[in-house]
C-alpha positions in Angstrom: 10.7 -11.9 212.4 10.0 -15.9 212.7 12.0 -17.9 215.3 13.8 -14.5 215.4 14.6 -15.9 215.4 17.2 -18.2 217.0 17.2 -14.6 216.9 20.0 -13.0 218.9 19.4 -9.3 217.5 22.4 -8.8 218.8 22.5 -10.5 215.7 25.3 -10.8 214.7 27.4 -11.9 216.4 30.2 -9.5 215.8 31.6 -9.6 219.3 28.3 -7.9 220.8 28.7 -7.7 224.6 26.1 -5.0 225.1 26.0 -2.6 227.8 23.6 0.4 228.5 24.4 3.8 226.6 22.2 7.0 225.8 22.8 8.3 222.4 20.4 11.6 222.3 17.7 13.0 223.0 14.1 11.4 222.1 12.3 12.8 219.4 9.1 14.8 220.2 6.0 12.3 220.5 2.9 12.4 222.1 1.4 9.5 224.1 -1.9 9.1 222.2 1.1 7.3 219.4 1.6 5.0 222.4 -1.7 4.0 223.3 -2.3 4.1 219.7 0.3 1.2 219.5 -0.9 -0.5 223.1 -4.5 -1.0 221.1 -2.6 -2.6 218.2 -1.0 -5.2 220.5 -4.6 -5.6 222.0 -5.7 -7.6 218.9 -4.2 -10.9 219.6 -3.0 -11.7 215.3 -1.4 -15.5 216.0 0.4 -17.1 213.6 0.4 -21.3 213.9 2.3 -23.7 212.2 -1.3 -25.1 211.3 -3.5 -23.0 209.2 -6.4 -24.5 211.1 -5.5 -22.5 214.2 -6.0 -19.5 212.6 -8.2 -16.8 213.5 -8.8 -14.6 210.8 -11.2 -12.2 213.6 -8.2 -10.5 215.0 -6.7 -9.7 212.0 -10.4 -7.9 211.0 -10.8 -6.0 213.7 -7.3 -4.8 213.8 -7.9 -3.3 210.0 -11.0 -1.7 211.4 -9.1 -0.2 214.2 -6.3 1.3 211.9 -9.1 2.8 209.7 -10.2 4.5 212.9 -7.0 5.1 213.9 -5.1 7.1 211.2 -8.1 8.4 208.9 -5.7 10.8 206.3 -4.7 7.5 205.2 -7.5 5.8 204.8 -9.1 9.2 203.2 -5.9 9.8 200.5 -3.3 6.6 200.1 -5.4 3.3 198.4 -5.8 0.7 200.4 -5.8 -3.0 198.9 -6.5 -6.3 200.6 -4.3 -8.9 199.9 -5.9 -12.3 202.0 -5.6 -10.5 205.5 -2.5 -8.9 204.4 -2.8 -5.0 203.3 -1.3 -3.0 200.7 -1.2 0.8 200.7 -0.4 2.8 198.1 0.7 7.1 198.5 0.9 8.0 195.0 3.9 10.2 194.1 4.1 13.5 192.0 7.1 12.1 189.5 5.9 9.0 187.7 9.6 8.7 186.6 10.9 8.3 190.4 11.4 4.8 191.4 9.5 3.8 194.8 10.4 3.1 198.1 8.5 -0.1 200.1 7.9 -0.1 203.8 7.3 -3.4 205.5 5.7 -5.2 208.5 4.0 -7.6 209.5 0.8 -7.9 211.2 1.0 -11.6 212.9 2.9 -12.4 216.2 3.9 -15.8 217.6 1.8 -17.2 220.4 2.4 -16.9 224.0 5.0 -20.0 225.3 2.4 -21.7 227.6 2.5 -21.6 231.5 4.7 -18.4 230.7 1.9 -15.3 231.3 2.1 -15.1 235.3 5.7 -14.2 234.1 4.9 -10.9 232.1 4.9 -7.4 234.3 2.0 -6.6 232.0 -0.3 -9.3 230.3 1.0 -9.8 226.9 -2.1 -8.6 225.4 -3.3 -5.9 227.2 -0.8 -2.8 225.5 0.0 -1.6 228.8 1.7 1.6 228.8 3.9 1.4 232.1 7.0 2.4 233.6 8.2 4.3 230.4 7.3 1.4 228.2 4.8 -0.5 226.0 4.4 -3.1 226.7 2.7 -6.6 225.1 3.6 -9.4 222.2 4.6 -7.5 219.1 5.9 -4.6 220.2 9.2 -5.3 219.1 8.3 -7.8 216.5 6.6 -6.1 215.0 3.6 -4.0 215.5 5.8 -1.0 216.9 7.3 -1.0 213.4 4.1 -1.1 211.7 2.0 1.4 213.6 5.2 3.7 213.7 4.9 3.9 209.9 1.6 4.7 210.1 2.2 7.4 212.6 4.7 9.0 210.2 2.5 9.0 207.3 0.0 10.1 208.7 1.6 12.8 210.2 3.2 13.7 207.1 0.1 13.7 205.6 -1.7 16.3 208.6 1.3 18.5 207.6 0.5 18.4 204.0 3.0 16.9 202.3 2.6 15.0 199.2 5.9 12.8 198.2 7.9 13.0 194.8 8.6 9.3 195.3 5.6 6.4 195.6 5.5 5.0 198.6 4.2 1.7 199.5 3.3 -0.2 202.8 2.8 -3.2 203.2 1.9 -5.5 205.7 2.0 -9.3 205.6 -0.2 -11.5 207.8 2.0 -14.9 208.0 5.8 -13.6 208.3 5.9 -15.3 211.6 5.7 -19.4 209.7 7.1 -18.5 206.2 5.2 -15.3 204.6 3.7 -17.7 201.9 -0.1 -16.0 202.3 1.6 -12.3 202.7 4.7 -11.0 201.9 4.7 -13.6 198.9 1.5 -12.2 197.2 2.0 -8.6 198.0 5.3 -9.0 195.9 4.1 -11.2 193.3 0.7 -8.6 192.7 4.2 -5.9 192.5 5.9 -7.8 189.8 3.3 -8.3 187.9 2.0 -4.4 188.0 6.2 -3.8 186.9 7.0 -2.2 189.9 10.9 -1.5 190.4 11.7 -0.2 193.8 14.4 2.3 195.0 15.1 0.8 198.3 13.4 -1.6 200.8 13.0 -1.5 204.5 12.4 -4.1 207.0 12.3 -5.5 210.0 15.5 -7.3 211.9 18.8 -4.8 212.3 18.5 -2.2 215.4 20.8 0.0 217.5 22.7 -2.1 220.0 22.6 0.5 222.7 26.3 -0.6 224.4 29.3 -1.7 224.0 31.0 -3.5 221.2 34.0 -5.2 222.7 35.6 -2.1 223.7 33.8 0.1 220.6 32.3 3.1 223.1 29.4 3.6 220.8 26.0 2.5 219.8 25.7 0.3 216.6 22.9 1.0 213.8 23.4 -2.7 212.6 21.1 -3.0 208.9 20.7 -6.2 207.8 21.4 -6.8 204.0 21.5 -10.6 203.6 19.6 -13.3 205.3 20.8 -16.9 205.6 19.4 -19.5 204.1 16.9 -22.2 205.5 16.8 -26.3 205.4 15.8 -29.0 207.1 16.9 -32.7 207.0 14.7 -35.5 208.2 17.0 -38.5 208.6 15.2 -41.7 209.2 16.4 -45.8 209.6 13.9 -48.1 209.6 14.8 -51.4 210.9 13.2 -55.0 211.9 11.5 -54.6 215.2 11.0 -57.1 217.9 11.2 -57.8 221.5 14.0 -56.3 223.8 15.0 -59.6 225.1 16.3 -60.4 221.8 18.5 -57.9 220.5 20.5 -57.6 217.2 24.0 -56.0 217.4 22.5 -52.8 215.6 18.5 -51.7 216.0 16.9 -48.6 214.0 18.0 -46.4 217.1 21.4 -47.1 216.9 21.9 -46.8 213.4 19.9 -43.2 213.7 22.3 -42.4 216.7 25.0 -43.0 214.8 24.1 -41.0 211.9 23.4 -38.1 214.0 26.8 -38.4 215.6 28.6 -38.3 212.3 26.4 -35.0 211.7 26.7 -33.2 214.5 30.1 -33.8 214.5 30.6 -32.3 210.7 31.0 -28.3 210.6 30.6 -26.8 207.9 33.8 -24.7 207.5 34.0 -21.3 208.7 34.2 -18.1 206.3 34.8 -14.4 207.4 33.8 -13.4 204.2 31.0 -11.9 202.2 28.9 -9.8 204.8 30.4 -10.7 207.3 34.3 -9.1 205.8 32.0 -6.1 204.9 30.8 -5.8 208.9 34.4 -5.9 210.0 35.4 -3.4 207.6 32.8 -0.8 208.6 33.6 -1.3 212.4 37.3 -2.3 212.4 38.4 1.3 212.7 36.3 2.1 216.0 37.6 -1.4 217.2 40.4 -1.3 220.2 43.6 -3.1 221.0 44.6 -6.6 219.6 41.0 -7.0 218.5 41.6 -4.3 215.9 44.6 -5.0 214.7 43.7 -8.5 214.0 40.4 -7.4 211.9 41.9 -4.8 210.3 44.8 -7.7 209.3 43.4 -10.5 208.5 45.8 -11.4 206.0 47.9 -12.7 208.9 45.9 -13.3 211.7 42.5 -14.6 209.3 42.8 -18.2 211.2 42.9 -16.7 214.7 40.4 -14.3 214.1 37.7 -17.5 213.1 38.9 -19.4 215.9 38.0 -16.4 218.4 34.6 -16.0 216.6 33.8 -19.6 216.6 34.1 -20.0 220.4 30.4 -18.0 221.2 27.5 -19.5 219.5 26.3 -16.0 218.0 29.7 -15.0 216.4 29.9 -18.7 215.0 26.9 -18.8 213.2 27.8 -15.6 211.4 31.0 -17.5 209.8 29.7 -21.1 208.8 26.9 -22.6 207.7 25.5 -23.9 211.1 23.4 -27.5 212.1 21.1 -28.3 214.9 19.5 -31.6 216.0 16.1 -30.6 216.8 13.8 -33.3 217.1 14.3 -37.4 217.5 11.7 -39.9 217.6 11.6 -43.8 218.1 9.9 -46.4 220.1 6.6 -46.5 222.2 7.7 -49.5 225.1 11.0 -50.0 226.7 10.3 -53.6 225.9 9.9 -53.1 222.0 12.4 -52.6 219.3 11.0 -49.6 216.8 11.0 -50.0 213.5 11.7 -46.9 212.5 13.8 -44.0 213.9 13.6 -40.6 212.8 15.6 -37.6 213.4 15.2 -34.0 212.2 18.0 -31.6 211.7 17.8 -27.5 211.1 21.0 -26.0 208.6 21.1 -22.2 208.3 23.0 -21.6 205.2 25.7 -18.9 204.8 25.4 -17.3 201.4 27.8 -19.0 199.0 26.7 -22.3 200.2 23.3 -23.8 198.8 20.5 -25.9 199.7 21.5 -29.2 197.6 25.1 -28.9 198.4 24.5 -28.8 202.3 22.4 -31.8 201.6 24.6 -33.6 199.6 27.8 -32.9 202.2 25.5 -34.4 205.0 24.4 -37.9 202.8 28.3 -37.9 202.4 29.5 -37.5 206.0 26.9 -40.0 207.2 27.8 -42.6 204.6 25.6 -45.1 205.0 22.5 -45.9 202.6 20.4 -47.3 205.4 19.5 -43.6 206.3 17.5 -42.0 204.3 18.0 -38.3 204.0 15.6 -36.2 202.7 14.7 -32.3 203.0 11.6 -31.2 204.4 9.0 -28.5 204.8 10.4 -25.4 202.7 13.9 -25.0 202.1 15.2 -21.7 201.2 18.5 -20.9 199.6 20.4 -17.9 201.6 19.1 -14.0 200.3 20.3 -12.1 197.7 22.7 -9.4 199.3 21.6 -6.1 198.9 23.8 -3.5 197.5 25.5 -0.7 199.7 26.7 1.4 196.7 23.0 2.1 196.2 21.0 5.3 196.5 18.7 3.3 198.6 22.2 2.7 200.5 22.8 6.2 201.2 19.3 7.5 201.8 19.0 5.2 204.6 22.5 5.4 206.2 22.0 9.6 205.7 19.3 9.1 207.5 20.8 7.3 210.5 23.6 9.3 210.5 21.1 12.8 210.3 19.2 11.6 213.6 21.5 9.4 215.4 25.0 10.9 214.6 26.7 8.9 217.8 25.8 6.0 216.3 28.0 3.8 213.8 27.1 2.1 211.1 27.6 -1.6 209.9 25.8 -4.2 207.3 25.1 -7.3 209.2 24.3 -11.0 207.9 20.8 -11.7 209.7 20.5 -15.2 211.3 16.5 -16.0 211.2 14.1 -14.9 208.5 11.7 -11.8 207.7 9.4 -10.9 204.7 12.1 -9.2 203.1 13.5 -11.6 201.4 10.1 -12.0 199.0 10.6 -8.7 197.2 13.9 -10.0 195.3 12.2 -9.5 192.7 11.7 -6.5 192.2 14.6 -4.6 194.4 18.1 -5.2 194.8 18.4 -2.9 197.4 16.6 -4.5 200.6 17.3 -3.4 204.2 16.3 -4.9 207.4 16.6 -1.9 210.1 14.4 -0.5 212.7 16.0 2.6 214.9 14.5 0.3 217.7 17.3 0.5 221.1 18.4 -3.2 222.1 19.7 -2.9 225.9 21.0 -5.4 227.8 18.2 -7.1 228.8 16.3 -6.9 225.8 18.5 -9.4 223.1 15.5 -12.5 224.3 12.2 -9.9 224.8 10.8 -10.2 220.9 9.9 -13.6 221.2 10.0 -14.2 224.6 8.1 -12.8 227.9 8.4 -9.3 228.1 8.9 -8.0 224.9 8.7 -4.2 225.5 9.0 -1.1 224.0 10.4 2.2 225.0 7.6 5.6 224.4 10.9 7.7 223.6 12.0 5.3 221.8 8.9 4.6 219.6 8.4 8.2 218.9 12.2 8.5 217.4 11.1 5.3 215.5 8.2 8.0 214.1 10.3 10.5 213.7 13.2 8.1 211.4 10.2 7.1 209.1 9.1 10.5 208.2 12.3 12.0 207.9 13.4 9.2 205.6 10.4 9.8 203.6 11.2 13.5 203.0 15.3 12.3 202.4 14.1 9.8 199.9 12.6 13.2 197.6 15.3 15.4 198.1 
């Protein structure tokens, strides 16, 4: 889950104000799964912006360790390297059956510096403490990964041999883009014909709490991802010395121009995934709040003006813009002479990456900034469908083990691998049965990202059962 991502996993925004709340019983577990999954986070599998930082060791000895770890597979499902990225392969019995593709990543982001004194547990140690794991990539997303592999295996100790193929796979980059991962896994897909039934991912949880009034927990399963681009805007300018200045410099021609953006919103839509998340939850939504979404006919306007008041809810309804970086000068007695600025969009589907550019060259209006995109723009996700029978196997699935939970599609903010596999599956959902508490929503890339055992042995207990749904 990269920047995750901005990531409020409470994700969406739809009016999450998230208290504590049980839903069941945990499943059955032991705690060898645990410390299977503390020795996971032990392997320190950093993603940098700079391929030079990478460590490819980590990566290696984690392979060797899940080798060790979960030997059925390794004896019975094919196992294919992909770069440092794996691919595993459970055959099916029905050749006619369409698959189903499970996917993680391996990579984590790096500890924020001076931040480690801060941890109750070093972040790469796997402590198992308090009733939690703990450690970086827990959440995002080793626990997902090694919880896979715990249900496959265990499915596999039982004996059971699925109608369906099933794939895993596990990307080694998702953290800065999925280029060297999730990219080639799905390409070497396409180009073997594979069509999948259904997809899951990372991203969408259960918000353990309160929904503005909504007295249950929320299985939120992410089915479109916004888009990604970033705008370098840059003036460059005669320089010169302070003493003598012209009315307008390269900064204040930049400042300007950032001004004029940062003051253009993009205009705000409760539509697409967003309607569809209302929809599902509208009827467990209380008081005025209800009424409104279940009218929106009439109160529509009021509605977006409530949502655009909290940062979280806004970005779900626009296309959203950040200043994020600004550089000039080198002396406070020297006039640069050149001026830069970079600015981060997050696209809401319908909207597109040369349209948001063009809207911006428009608003600032002035040819001596140059606008141009940078890094790796990405136009917003396909979104996946939810009359599907990937759709149903999945929500059946929630519904079977967590029945106190509702159900919504969500629009996820930040990024995961998922959005890769377009190509071959139209059905692609980002949900983990992973509990988000209250003080939780900043853990994943943060300091104290932490699992619950209970809660990582349900997470086993969801991908096994899901398996044996998906044959039925």
């Amino acid at each position: 889950m990269r920047e995750k991502r901005n990531r409020s996993f409470l994700a969406a925004g739809l009016l999450f104000t998230v208290m504590a709340l049980a839903v069941g019983p945990a499943a059955a577990g032991d705690d060898q799964a645990a410390e299977r999954l503390g020795r996971a986070i032990s392997f320190q599998t950093i993603s940098y912006q700079d391929p030079a930082q990478l460590d490819p060791a980590p990566f290696q000895a984690l392979h060797e360790f899940l080798q060790t770890a979960f030997p059925l597979i390794h004896q019975r499902l094919t196992r294919e390297e992909v770069g440092l990225s794996l691919l595993y392969t459970w055959k099916g019995t029905d050749p006619a059956a369409k698959p189903i593709i499970f996917l993680a990543h391996q990579d984590v982001v790096p500890i924020a510096p001076g931040t480690v004194p801060d941890w109750t547990a070093p972040p790469f140690e796997g402590r198992i403490q308090d009733g939690f794991i703990w450690g970086r990539g827990t959440m995002d997303c080793k626990g997902i990964l090694m919880a896979v592999m715990e249900s496959v295996e265990g499915l596999l100790a039982a004996g059971y041999q699925p109608r369906r193929t099933v794939y895993l796979a596990f990307g080694q980059d998702e953290e800065v883009g999925g280029d060297l991962g999730a990219a080639k896994i799905a390409a070497l897909l396409q180009e073997r014909g594979v069509t999948a039934e259904y997809i899951v991912d990372e991203s969408g949880m259960i918000v353990d709490g309160k929904v503005v009034g909504i007295k249950k927990p929320l299985a939120m399963i992410g089915i479109a991802e916004k888009g990604y681009l970033t705008l370098e805007l840059t003036v460059r300018a005669k320089g010169g010395h302070s003493s003598m200045p012209p009315r307008e410099s390269a900064i204040s021609i930049l400042a300007e121009a950032v001004t004029k953006v940062q003051r253009h919103r993009f205009p705000a839509r409760v539509d697409g995934v967003t309607a569809m998340a209302f929809k599902a939850l509208a009827p467990e939504m209380p008081g005025a709040l209800g009424f409104a979404v279940k009218n929106q006919w009439l109160f529509g306007g009021l509605l977006k003006s409530f949502l655009a008041k909290q940062p979280a809810t806004d970005a779900m309804i626009r296309t959203t813009t950040a200043v994020t970086i600004i550089n000039a000068g080198s002396k406070e007695n020297v006039l640069p002479q050149e001026a830069r600025a970079v600015v981060n969009f997050r696209l809401l589907p319908g909207d597109n990456v040369a349209g948001v550019t063009a809207e911006i060259i428009k608003a600032i209006d002035d040819p001596r900034v140059e606008v141009k995109p940078v890094g790796r723009p990405r136009e917003p996700s396909i979104v996946s469908r939810t009359d599907s029978d990937g759709w149903r196997l999945l929500t059946g699935t929630i519904k079977e083990l967590f029945p106190a939970a509702a159900m919504a599609p969500y629009l996820v903010l930040g990024g995961t691998d998922a959005r890769q596999y377009e190509g071959i599956c139209d059905s692609i959902y980002r949900f983990a049965p992973m509990r988000l508490g209250v003080a939780d929503e900043e853990r994943a890339h943060g300091t104290n990202e932490r699992i619950g055992v209970e809660n990582y042995h349900e997470m086993i207990k969801f991908y096994a059962t899901l398996v044996r749904n998906s044959d039925k």
